[in-house]
C-alpha positions in Angstrom: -135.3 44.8 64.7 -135.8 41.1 63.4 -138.7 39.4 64.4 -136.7 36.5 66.0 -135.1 39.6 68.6 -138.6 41.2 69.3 -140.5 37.8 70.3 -137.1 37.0 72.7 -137.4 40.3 74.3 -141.3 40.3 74.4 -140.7 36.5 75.9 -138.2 37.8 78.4 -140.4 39.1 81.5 -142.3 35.6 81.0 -139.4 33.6 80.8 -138.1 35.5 83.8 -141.6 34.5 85.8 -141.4 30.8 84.9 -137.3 30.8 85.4 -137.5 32.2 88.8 -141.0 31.2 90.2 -141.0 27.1 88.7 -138.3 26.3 88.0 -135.8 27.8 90.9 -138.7 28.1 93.6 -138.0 31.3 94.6 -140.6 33.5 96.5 -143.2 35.0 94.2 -142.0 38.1 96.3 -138.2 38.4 94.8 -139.9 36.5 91.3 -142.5 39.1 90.3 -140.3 41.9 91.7 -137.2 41.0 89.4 -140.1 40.2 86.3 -141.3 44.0 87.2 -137.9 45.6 86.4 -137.1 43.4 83.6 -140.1 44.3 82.1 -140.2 48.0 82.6 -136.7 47.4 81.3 -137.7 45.7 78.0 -140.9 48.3 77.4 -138.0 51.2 78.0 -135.2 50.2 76.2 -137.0 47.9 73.3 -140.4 48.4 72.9 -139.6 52.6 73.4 -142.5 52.5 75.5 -143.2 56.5 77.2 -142.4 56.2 80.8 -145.5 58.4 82.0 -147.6 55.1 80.3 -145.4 52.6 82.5 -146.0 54.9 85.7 -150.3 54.9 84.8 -150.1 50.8 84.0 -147.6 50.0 87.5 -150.5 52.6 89.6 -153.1 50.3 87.4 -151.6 47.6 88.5 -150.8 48.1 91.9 -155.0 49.4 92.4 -156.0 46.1 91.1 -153.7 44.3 93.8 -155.4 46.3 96.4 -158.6 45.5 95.2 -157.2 41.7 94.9 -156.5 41.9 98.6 -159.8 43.4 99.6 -161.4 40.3 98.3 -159.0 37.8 100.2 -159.4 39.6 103.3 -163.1 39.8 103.2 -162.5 35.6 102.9 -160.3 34.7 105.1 -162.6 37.6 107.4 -165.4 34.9 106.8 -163.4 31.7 107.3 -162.1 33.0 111.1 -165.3 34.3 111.6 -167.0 30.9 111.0 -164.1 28.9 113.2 -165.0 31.5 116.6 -168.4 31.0 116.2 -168.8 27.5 115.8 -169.8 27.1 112.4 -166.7 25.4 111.3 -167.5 22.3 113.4 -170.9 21.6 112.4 -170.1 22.0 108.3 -167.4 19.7 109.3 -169.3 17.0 110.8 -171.8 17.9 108.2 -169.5 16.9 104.9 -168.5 13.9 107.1 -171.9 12.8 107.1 -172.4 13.0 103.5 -169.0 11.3 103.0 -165.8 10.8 104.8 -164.0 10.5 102.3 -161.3 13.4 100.9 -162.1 12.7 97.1 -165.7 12.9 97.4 -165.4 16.3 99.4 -163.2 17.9 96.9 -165.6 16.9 94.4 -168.0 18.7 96.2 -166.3 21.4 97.7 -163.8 22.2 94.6 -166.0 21.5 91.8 -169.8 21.9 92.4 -169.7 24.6 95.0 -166.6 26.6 92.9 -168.3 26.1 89.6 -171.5 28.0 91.2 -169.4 30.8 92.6 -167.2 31.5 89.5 -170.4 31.8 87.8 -171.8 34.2 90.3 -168.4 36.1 91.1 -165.6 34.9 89.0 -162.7 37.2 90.6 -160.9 34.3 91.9 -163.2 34.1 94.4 -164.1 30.1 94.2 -160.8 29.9 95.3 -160.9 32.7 98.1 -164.2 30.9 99.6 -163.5 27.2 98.5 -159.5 26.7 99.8 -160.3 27.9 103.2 -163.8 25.9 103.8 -161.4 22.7 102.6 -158.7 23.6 105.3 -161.4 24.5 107.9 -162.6 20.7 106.9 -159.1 19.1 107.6 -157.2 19.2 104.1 -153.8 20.3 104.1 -153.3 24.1 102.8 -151.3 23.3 99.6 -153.7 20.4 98.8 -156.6 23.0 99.0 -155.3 25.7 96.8 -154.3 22.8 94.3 -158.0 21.6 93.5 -159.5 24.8 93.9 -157.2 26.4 90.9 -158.0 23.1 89.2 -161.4 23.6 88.9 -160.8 27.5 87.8 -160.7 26.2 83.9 -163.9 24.8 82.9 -166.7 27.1 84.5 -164.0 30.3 84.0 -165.2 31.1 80.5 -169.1 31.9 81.9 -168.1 32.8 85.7 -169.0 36.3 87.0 -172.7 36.0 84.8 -170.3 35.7 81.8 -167.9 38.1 82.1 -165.4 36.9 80.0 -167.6 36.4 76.8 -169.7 39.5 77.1 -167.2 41.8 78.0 -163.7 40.2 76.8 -164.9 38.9 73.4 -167.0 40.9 73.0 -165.1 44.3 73.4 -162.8 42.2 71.5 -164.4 41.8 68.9 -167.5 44.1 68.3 -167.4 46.9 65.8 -164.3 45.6 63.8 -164.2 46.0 60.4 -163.4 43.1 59.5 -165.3 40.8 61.6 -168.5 42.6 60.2 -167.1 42.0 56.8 -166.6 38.6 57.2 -169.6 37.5 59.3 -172.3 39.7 57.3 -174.9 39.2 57.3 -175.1 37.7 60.6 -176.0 40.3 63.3 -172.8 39.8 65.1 -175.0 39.7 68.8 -176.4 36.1 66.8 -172.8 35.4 65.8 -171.1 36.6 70.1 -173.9 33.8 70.8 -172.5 31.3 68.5 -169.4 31.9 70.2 -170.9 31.2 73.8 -172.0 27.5 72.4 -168.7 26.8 70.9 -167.0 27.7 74.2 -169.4 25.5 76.4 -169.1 22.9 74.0 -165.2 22.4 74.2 -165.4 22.6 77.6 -167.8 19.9 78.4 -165.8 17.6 76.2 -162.6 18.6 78.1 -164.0 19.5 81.0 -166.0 16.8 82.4 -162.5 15.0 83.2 -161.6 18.0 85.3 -162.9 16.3 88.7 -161.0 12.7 88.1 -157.4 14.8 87.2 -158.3 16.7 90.1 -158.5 14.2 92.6 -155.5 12.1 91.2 -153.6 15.1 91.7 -154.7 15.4 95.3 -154.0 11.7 95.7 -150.5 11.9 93.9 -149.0 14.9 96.0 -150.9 14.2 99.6 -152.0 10.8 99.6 -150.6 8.2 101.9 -149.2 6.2 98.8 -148.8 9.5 96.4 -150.5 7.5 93.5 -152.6 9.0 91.5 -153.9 5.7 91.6 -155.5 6.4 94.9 -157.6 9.0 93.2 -158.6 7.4 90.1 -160.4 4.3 92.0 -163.5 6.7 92.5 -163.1 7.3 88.5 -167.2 6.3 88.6 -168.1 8.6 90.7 -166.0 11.6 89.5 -167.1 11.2 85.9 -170.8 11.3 87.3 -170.1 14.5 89.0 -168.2 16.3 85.9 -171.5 15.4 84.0 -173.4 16.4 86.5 -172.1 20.3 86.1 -170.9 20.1 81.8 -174.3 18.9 81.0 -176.4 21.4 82.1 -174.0 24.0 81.7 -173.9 23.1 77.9 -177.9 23.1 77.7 -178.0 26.4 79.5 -175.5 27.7 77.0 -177.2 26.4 74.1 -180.8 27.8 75.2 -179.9 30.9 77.6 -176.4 32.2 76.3 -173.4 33.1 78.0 -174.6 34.6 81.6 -175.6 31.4 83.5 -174.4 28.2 82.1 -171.5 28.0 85.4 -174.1 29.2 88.3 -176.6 26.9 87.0 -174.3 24.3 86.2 -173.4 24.6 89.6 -176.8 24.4 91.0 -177.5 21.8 89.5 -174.9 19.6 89.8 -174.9 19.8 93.4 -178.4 19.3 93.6 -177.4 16.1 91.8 -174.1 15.1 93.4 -174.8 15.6 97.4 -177.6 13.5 97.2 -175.8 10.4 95.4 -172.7 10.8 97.4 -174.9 10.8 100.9 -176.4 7.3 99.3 -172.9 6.0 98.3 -173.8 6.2 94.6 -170.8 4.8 92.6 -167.9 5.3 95.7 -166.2 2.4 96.3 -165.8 0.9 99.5 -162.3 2.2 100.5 -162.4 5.7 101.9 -159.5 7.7 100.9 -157.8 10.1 103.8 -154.6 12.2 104.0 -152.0 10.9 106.0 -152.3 11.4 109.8 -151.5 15.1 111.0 -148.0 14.5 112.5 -146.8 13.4 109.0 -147.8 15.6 107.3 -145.0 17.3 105.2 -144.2 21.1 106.6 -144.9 22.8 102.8 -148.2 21.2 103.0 -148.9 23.3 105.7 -150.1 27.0 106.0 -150.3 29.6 108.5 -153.8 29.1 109.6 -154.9 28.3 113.1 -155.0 24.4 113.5 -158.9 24.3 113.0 -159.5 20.3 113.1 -160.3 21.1 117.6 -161.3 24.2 117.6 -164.5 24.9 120.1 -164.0 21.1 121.0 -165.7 21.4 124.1 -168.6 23.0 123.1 -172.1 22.2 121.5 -172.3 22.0 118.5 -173.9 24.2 116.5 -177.1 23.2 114.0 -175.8 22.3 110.3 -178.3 24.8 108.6 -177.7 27.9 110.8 -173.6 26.9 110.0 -174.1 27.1 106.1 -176.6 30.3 105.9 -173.3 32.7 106.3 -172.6 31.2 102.8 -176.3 31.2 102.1 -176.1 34.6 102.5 -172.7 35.1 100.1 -174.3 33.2 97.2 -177.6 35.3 97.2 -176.2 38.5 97.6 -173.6 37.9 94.7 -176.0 36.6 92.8 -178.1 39.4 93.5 -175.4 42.0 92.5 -174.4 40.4 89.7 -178.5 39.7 88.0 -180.7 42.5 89.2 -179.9 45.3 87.0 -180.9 48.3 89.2 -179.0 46.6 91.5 -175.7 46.4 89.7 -176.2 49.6 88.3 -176.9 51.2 91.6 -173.2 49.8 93.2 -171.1 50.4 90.0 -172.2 53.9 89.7 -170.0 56.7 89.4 -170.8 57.9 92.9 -170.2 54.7 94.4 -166.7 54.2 92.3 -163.4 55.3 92.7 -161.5 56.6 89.6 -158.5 57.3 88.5 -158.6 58.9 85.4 -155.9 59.7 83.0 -152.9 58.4 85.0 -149.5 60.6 84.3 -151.2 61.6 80.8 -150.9 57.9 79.9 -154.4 57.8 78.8 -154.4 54.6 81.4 -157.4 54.3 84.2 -157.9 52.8 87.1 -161.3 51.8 88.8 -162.2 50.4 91.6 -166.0 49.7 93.0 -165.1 48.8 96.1 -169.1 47.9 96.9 -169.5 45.7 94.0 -166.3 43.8 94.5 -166.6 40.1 96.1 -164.4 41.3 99.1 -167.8 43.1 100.3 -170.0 40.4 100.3 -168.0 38.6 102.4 -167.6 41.3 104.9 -171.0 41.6 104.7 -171.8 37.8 105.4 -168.8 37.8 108.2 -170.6 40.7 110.4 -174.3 39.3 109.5 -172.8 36.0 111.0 -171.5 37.5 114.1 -174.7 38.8 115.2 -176.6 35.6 113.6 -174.2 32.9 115.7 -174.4 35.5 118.5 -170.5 35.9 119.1 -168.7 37.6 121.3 -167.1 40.9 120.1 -163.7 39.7 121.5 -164.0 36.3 119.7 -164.5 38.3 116.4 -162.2 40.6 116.8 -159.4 37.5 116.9 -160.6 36.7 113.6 -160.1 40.9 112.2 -156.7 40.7 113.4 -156.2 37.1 112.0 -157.2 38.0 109.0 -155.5 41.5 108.7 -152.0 39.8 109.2 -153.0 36.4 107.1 -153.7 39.4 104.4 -150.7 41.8 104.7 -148.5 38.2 103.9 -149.8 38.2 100.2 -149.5 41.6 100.1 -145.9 42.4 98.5 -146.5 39.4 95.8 -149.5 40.9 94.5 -147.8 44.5 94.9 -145.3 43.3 92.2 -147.2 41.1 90.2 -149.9 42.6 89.0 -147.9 46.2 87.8 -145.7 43.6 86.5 -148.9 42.0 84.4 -150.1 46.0 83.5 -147.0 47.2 82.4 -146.5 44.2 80.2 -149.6 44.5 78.6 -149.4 48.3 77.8 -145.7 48.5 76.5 -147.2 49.2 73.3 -145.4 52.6 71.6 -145.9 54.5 68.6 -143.8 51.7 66.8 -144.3 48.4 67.9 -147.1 46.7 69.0 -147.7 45.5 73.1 -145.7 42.7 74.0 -148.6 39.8 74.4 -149.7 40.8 70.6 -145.7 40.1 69.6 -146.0 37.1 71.1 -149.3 36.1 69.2 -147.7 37.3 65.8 -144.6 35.5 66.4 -146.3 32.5 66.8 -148.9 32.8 64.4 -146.3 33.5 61.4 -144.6 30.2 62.5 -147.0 27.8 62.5 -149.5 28.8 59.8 -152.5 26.5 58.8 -151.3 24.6 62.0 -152.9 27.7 63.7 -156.2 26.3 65.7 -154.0 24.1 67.1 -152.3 27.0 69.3 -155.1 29.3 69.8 -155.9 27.9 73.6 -151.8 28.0 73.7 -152.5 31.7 73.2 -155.4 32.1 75.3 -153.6 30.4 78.3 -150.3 32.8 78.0 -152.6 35.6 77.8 -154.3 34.5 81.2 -151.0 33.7 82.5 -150.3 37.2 82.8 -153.3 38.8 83.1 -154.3 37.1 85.7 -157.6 37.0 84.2 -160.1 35.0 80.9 -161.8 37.8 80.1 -158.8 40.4 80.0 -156.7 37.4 77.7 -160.1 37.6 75.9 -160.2 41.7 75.4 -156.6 41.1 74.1 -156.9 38.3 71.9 -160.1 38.0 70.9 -159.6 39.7 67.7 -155.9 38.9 66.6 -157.3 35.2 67.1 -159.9 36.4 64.6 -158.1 37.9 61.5 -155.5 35.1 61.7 -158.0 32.6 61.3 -159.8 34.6 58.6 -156.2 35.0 56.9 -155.6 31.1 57.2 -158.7 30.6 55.2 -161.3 29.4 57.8 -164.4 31.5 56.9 -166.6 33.4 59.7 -168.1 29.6 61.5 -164.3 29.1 61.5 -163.2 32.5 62.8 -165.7 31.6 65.8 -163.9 28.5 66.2 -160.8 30.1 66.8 -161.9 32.4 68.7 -163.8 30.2 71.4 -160.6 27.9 71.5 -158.8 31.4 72.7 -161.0 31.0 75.4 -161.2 27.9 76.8 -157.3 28.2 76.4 -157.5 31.6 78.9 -160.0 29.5 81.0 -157.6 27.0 81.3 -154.6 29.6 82.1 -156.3 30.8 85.3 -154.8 27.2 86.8 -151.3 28.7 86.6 -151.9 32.6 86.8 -149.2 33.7 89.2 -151.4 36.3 90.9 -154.7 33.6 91.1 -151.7 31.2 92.6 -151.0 34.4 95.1 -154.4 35.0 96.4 -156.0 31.6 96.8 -152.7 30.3 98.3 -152.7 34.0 100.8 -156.3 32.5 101.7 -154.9 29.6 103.7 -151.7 31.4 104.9 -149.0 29.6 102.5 -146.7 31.7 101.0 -143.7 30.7 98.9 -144.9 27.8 98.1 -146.1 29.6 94.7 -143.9 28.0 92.2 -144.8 24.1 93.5 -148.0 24.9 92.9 -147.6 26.3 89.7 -145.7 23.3 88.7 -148.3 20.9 89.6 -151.2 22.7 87.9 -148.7 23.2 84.7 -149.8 19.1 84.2 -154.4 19.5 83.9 -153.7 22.7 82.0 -151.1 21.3 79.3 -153.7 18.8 79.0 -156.6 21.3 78.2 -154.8 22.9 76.0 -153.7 20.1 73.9 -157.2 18.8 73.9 -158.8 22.0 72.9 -156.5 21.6 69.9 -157.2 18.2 68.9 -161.3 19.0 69.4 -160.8 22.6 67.3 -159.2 20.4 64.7 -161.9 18.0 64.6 -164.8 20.7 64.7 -163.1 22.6 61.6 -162.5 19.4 59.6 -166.1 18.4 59.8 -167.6 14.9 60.7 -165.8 11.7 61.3 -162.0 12.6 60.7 -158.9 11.3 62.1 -158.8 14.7 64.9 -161.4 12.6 66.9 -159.4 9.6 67.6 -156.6 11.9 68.6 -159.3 13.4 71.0 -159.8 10.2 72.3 -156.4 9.2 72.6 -154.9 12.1 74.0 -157.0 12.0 77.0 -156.8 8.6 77.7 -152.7 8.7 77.3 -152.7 11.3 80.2 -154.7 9.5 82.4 -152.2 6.1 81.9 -149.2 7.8 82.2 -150.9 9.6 85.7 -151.5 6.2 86.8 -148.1 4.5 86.2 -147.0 7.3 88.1 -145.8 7.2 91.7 -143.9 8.9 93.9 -142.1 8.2 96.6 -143.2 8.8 100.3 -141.1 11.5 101.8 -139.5 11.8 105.3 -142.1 14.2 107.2 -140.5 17.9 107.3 -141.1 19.3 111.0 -143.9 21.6 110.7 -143.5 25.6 111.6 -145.4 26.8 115.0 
């Protein structure tokens, strides 16, 4: 077969994806169910992939979903649980007090408190815990899923203790021949940490924008003028707060290593952040809110209770007592996640269920169900209902809420993620899987030009995984020899490498399944494609960034790269802000 026919084909159940899902808006129900049989199509027919594999990766797949829906029922379990006891009001009234205004609250919602749970959790759980507390708080459901996958770029490479470098570059990497080769006589645990400082250093100088494209996009697609104007005017403010979390992420990096840069980052920037914007610390004077309720657009809107009157009449509850339910979920995955005897205790073999060997594929499946996110929250929802003293009938409403908010998201997942496995083990006996095609394709294309795709990479890889550290484990290493084969030497390689990273960070804005979850949070479904179109526009800019910065790294002091590192960014943001949409007639909203 010619190369040109293999990298169509391996293209195909992507192509299908973006066809379908972005560009037609269809349901990511009929979407990742048509990608599924073209794939397992394409792996029969092309690739010759055995059919007992492609029955062990859809049973891989379709165990990951479950475990994915675990997690967004134990969230959505805490969210209701919080609205019938109270709490909901009080953190409310309580970000209202710091600031009433929708830009500052996404700042602090979104990107300080998701940063610190992706670095505890990572899982997509910043998203599962973040979208509902912004809904809870009065932003529209679409509008919360949109910043929360935003912010899932820059603190992605270190979330979950630093998951995707420890495990995904480095099972990537470690004990290959030639990376030893190359990098000898560097130990190659010294050479995994060079890695780590690479990766937090490309995102701090991409990632500190993260919180003003954030908030232009809110402003753009829910604003009362959809400008991204509207969101750029607090341009001081949300430059503060991205330094406020890249800063100390980077010096964590630099001094700790990979585990803590994003929970610390996170820490610290809120301990930095809530305090300024409570003083008024570089917000101007205008205070930015969504357009009243009644005009809001239907899509906008998810199947959520209205929560904005909930427990009107009653009194309201003390802010501290509101927040120690999530108190609770930040220690205890911190806890699980840090404390070795701990983690070793809940990921145990007793306390996991396996699924070894599936149809003599050589494909496994695991699943620890205590260690998973979807626990925790559980956990922090039944500690708060005897806490906030509820009423067994008030929490059961939020059980059965949550079961059917749950059972919505459940056939997308069910398709998607098989769809993800099954693409990512069609390798057979003669071709290679179809992601590393892809890779190939490209790489033999572009040559020398090379670093300049590696996030490119790293973002398709996450695209389909649904996951960095997966896009990592796949990656890692082809990212490796190609940049060893273009010439770039071991502190090159590493390079590469990292820019493979930040690229799958950045690809966990516009994972189909991450879109899936976080929207199934807030009860909007089918709107999975509009989202994916709007994140498409921060991660095109990460990865073109990443490119220009890898450039200017490998070319070595003042070179032209930098100025196209300087440019690029400040081209995206002018051509945000000339743009403007207009302000549609309100679509009825569903009861």
């Amino acid at each position: 077969m010619s190369q040109v026919f293999t990298f169509v084909m391996a293209l195909l159940p992507i192509a299908t994806v973006f066809l379908l899902l972005v560009v037609l808006a269809r349901s990511a129900k009929l979407s990742m169910g048509v990608a599924y049989l073209v794939t397992v199509a394409t792996a029969l027919l092309v690739w010759g992939t055995e059919f007992n594999k492609i029955l062990g990766a859809t049973v891989n797949g379709a165990v990951t979903a479950v475990s994915l829906l675990y997690i967004i029922f134990g969230a959505i379990l805490m969210l209701y649980t919080l609205e019938e006891s109270g709490g909901i009001r009080s953190i409310r009234a309580g970000f209202t007090s710091i600031s009433p205004d929708r830009r500052v609250q996404a700042i602090i919602i979104a990107w300080m408190f998701g940063s610190l749970i992706e670095g505890a959790s990572g899982f997509g759980t910043p998203a599962a815990i973040a979208a509902p507390l912004l809904v809870a708080i009065g932003f529209p459901a679409m509008a919360a899923v949109l910043v929360t996958l935003i912010i899932q770029s820059t603190p992605v490479s270190f979330g979950a203790v630093g998951t995707p470098i420890l495990v995904g570059v480095n099972t990537g990497l470690s004990g290959q021949a030639i990376v030893e080769q190359t990098i000898a006589p560097m130990a190659f645990g010294e050479y995994l940490f060079e890695i780590a400082v690479k990766v937090a250093t490309l995102h701090g100088l991409i990632g500190f924008l993260i919180p003003l494209i954030m908030v232009g996009m809110m402003t753009r697609f829910f604003g009362p003028g959809r400008s991204f104007a509207e969101g750029f005017r607090i341009w001081k403010f949300a430059l503060f707060a991205g330094l406020a979390f890249t800063v100390p992420y980077w010096i964590i990096a630099s001094l700790l290593g990979p585990e803590f840069p994003s929970l610390v980052g996170g820490i610290i920037g809120l301990m930095i952040v809530v305090p300024a914007a409570r003083a008024g610390f570089l917000i101007p004077k205008e205070v930015f809110d969504f357009p009243p309720r009644e005009q809001w657009d239907g899509k906008w809107v998810g199947k959520l209770d209205d929560l904005e009157d909930h427990r009107a009449g009653h009194k309201m509850m003390p802010l501290f007592k509101a927040w120690v339910p999530y108190i609770i979920i930040v220690l205890l995955l911190v806890a699980t996640r840090t404390i070795p005897d701990f983690k070793a205790w809940l990921t145990a073999p007793g306390q996991t269920m396996a699924f070894d060997d599936l149809f003599g594929s050589g494909i496994n499946a695991r699943v620890q169900w205590l260690y998973l996110p979807g626990t925790v929250l559980i956990l922090a929802s039944l500690f708060t209902f005897f806490f906030h003293g509820m009423r067994i009938s008030d929490y059961g409403k939020a059980l059965r809420a949550s079961g059917s908010t749950m059972i919505s998201a459940a056939p997308a997942l069910l398709l998607a993620v098989p769809m993800v496995q099954v693409f990512i083990n069609s390798a057979s006996d003669t071709m290679a899987s179809m992601p590393i095609v892809l890779a190939e394709s490209v790489s033999a294309v572009v040559g020398n030009a090379w670093p300049m795709f590696a996030p490119l990479i790293g973002s398709m890889g996450a695209f389909v995984a649904g996951s960095n550290t997966i896009s990592n484990m796949m990656f890692s290493l082809f990212q490796f020899s190609t940049a060893e084969q273009i010439g770039l030497g071991a502190a090159g390689a590493g390079l590469v490498v990292a820019l493979q990273a930040i690229g799958g960070a950045a690809g966990n804005m516009i994972c189909v399944h991450n879109v899936v979850a976080a929207s199934a949070t807030v009860g909007l479904v089918d709107r999975e494609g509009e989202i994916i179109r709007m994140t498409l526009v921060p991660m095109f800019y990460y990865i073109v960034q990443g490119g220009f910065l890898g450039f200017a790294f490998l070319a070595g002091g003042l070179n032209l790269w930098w100025l196209a590192a300087i440019i690029w960014p400040l081209l995206v943001l002018f051509l945000m802000s000339r743009n403007r949409g207009s302000v549609p007639v309100p679509v009825p909203q569903s009861t």
